[in-house]
C-alpha distance (Angstrom), angle and dihedral (degrees) to the residues before:
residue distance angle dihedral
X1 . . .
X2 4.02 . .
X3 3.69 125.1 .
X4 3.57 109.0 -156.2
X5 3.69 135.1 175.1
X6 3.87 87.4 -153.2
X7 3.50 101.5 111.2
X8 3.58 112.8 171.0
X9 4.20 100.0 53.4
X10 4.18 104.2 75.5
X11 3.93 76.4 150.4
X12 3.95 80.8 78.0
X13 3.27 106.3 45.3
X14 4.14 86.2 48.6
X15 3.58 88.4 46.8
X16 4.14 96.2 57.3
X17 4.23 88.0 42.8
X18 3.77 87.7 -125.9
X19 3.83 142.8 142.1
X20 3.82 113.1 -106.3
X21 3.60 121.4 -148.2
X22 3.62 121.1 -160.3
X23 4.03 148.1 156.5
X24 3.89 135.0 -113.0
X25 3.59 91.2 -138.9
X26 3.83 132.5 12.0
X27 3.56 94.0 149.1
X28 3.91 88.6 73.7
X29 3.93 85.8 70.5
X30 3.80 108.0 104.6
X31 3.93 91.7 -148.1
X32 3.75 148.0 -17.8
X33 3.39 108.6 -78.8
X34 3.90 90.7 58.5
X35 4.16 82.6 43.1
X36 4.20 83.2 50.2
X37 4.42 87.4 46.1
X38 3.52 93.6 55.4
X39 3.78 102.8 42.1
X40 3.70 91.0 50.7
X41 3.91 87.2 52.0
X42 4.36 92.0 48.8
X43 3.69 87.7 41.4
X44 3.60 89.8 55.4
X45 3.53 105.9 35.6
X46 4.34 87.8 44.9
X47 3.47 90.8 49.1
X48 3.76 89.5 -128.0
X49 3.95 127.2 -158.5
X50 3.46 106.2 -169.9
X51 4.09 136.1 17.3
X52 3.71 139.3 -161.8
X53 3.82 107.1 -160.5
X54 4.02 131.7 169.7
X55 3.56 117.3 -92.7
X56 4.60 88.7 -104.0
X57 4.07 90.0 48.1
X58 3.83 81.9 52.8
X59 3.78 91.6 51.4
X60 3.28 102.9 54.4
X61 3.70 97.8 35.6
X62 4.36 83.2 65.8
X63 3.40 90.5 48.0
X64 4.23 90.8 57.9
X65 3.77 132.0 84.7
X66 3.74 82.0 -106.9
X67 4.05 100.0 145.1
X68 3.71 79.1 69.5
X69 3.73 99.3 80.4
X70 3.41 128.2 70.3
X71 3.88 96.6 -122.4
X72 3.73 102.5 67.4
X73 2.94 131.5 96.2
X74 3.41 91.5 79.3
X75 4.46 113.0 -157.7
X76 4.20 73.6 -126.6
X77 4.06 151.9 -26.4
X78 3.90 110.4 -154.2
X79 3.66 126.7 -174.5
X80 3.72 143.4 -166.9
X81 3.77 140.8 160.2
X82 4.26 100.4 67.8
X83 3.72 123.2 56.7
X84 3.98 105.3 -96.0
X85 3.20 126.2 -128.1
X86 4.21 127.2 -136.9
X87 3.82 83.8 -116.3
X88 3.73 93.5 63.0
X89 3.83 89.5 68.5
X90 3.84 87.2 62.6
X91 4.59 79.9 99.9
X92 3.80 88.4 78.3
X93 4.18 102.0 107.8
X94 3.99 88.2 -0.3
X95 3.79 110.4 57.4
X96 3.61 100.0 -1.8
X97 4.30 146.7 17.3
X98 3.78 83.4 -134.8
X99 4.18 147.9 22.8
X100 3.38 131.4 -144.9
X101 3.30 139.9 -175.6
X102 4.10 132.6 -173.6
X103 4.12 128.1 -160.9
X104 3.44 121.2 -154.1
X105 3.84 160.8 100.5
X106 3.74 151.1 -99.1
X107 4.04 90.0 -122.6
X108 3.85 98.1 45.6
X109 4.27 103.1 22.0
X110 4.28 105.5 -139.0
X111 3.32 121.8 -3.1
X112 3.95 109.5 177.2
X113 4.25 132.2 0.4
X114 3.70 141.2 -166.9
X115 3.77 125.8 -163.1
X116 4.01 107.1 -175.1
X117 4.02 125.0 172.3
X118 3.86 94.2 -159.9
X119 3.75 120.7 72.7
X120 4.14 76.9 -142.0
X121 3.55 103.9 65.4
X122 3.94 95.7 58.3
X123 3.70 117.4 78.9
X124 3.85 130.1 -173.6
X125 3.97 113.9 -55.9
X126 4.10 95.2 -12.3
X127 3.48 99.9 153.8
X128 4.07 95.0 -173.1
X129 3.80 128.9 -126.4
X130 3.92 135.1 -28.4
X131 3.66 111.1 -93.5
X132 3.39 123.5 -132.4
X133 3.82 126.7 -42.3
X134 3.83 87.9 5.7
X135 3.58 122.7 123.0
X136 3.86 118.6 -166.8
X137 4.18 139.1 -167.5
X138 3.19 136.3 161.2
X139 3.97 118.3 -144.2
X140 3.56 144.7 -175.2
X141 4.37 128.9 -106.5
X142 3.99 86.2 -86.2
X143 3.88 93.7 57.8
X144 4.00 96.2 -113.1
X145 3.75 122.0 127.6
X146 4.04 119.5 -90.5
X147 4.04 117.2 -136.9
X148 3.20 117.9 -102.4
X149 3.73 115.6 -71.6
X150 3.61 95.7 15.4
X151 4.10 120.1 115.3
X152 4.15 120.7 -93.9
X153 3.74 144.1 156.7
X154 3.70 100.9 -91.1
X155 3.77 120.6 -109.1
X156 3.79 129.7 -161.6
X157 3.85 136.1 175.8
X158 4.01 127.3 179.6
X159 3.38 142.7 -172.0
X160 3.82 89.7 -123.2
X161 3.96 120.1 37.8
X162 3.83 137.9 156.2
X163 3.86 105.7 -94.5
X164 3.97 93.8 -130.3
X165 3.67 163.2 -71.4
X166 3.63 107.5 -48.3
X167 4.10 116.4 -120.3
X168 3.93 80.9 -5.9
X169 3.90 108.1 104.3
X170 3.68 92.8 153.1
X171 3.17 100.3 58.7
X172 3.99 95.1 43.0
X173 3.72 82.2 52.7
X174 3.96 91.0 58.2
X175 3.85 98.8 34.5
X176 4.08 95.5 51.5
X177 3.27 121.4 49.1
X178 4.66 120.3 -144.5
X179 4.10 82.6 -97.2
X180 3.85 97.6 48.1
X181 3.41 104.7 -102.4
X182 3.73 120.0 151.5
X183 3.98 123.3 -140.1
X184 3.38 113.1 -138.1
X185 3.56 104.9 -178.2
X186 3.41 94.2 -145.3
X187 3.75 113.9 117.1
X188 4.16 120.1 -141.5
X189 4.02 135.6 114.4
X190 3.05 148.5 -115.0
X191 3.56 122.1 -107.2
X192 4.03 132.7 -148.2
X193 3.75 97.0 -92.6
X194 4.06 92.1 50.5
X195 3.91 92.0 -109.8
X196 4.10 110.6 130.8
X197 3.72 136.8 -126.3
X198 3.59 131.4 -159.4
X199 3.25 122.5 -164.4
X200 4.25 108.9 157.2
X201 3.55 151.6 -16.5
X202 3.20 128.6 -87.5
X203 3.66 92.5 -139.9
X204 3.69 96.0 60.3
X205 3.89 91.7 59.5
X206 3.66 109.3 136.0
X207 4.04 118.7 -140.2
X208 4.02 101.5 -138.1
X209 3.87 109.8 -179.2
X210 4.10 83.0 -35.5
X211 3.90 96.4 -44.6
X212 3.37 125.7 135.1
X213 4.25 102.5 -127.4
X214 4.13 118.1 173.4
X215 3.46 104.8 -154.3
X216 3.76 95.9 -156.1
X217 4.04 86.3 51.3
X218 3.71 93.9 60.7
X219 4.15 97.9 32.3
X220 4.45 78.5 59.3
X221 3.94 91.5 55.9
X222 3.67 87.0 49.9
X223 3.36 100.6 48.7
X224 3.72 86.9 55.4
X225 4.15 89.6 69.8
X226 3.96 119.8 99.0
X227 3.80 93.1 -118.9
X228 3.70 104.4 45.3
X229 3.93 118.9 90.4
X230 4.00 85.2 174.0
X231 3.53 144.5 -4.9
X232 4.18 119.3 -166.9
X233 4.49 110.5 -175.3
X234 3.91 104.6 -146.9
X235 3.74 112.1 -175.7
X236 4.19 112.0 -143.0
X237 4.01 119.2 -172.8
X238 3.58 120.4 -82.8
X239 3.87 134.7 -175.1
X240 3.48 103.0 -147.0
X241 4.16 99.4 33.9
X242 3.83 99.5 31.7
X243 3.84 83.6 -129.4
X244 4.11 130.8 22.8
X245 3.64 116.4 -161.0
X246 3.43 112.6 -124.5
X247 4.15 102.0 -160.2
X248 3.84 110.3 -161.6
X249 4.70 109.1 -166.4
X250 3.22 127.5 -153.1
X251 3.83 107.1 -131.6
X252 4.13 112.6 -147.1
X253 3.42 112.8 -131.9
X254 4.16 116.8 -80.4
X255 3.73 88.0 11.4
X256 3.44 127.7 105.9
X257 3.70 129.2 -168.2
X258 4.38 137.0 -168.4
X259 3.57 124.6 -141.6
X260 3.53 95.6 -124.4
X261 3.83 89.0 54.4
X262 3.28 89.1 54.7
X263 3.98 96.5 43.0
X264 3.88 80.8 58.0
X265 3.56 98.2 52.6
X266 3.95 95.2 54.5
X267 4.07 84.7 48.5
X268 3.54 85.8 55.8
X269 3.61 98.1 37.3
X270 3.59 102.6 54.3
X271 3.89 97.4 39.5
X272 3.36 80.9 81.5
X273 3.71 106.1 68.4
X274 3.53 125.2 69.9
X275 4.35 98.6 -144.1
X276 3.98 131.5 166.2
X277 3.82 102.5 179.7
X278 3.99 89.0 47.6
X279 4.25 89.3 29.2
X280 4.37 91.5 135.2
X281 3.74 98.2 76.1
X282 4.27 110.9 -148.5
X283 3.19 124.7 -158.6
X284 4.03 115.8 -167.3
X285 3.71 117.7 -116.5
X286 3.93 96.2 -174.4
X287 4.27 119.4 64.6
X288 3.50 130.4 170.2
X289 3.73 123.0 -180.0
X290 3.54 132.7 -145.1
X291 4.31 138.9 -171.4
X292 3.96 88.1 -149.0
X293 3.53 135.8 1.8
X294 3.86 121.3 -158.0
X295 3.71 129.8 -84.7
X296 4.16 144.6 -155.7
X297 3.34 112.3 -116.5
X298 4.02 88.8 -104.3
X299 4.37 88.7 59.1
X300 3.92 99.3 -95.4
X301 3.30 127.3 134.2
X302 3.77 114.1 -86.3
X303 3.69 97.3 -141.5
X304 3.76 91.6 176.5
X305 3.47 91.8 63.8
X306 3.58 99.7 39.7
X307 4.28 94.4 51.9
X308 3.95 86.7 44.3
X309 4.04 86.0 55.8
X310 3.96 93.1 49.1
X311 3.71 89.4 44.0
X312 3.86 84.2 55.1
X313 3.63 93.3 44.7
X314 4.04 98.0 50.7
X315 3.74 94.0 43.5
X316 3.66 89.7 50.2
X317 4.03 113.3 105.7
């Protein structure tokens, strides 16, 4: 019997013939480790089978004595509607036998999944392969198809879509293309097997001194170091650049971490990708480091909070 978090797909749940179990009122929860308490308690008392959990519940979930109870493992937790990270996949042989993870949207329902049983086989924000009927590519600001590998806008097109924005015809008229493609406006690739990864949108792009820089592109590398539990990219104004990325890390507990270290890292990092839509590699001249940053009540990221902070921070004398 799943418990899922995924509210707005009962086409799921009547597709897999199961029982769903749900909750009047998560949103009362004041954060994610009273979210993580109760789950554990339906799971256990439902007898549950299978889970789809948000990326945070997932979090702290690995970072509990969880193989002590008799529930887990899990036959599998999937997740959708946040970019995942590699850690997430940390469940396999602790909270679940399996990990899944969905891609999608409100306009088109899924687009691509993955199902992998090794915590190896998932890398940062693979979102899996196109289901069926759905055709996917990823393309550059002109329209024309990127090589594989190489960054784009992410297009989709399916036999079955929604037919349109109501009383919006300019933005139907941007979002589809004459052919029925769909712009996503999330940015990602495609890799050599066919499976996708996102990795950004294309609305967040920051202009630095006319560069192109994804914010969710670099904050990935980052949160590939040792030391860094988090990274979040927050562009504030700048006279020369346009925009200066202010990049605020996540330290891990007992580690600590420089700038220039980490400055080194993304040189490293990025020499080795070969990338047109992201060609102008940036590397961040302004860090700040934190021991928590603030959190929703359901575990995500309170960016709010966190670009109020820096704002404090840089306007502080």
């Amino acid at each position: 019997m799943p418990f899922s978090w995924l509210g707005s797909y009962p086409s799921v749940f009547l597709a897999m013939k199961a029982t769903r179990v749900t909750v009047t009122d998560i949103m009362a929860m004041k954060s994610v480790t009273e979210i993580t308490d109760f789950t554990v308690r339906v799971l256990k008392e439902e007898i549950c089978t299978s889970a789809f959990f948000i990326s945070p519940v997932i979090s702290e979930l690995i970072k509990r004595e969880t193989q002590n109870l008799d529930i887990f493992p899990l036959r599998v937790v999937n997740t959708a509607g946040l970019p995942v990270d590699a850690q997430c996949a940390n469940v396999i042989g602790k909270v679940s036998n399996k990990f899944g993870v969905g891609y999608g949207c409100t306009e088109i329902g899924f687009i691509s999944m993955l199902l992998v049983d090794k915590t190896e086989d998932y890398d940062h924000y693979a979102c899996g392969y196109p289901v069926s009927g759905t055709e996917i590519k990823a393309v550059n600001d002109d329209g024309g198809i990127v090589p594989i590998g190489i960054t784009g806008e992410i297009y989709v097109r399916q036999r079955d879509r929604f037919l349109g924005y109501l009383n919006a015809r300019e933005k139907n008229d941007f979002c589809y293309s004459q052919t029925g493609w769909y712009k996503s406006d999330d940015i990602g690739f495609i890799k050599q097997d066919r499976s996708l990864v996102v990795n950004g949108r294309k609305s967040d792009i920051m202009i630095l001194g006319g560069v192109l820089v994804s914010p969710s592109y670099l904050e990935g590398i980052l949160k590939k170091h040792f030391c860094v539990a988090n990274a979040y990219i927050y562009p504030v104004r700048d006279t020369q650049m346009f925009q200066q990325a202010c990049t605020a890390i996540l330290v891990r507990k007992g580690k600590t971490v420089r700038e220039d270290e980490l400055q080194d890292f993304l040189v490293k990092q990025q020499g080795t990708y070969s990338d047109s839509f992201l060609a102008n590699r940036f590397i961040p001249e302004i860090f700040m480091f934190f021991d928590t940053f603030p959190s929703t009540h359901s575990g995500k990221l309170d960016k709010k909070r966190l670009r109020e902070e820096i704002q404090r921070r840089m306007s502080a004398p």
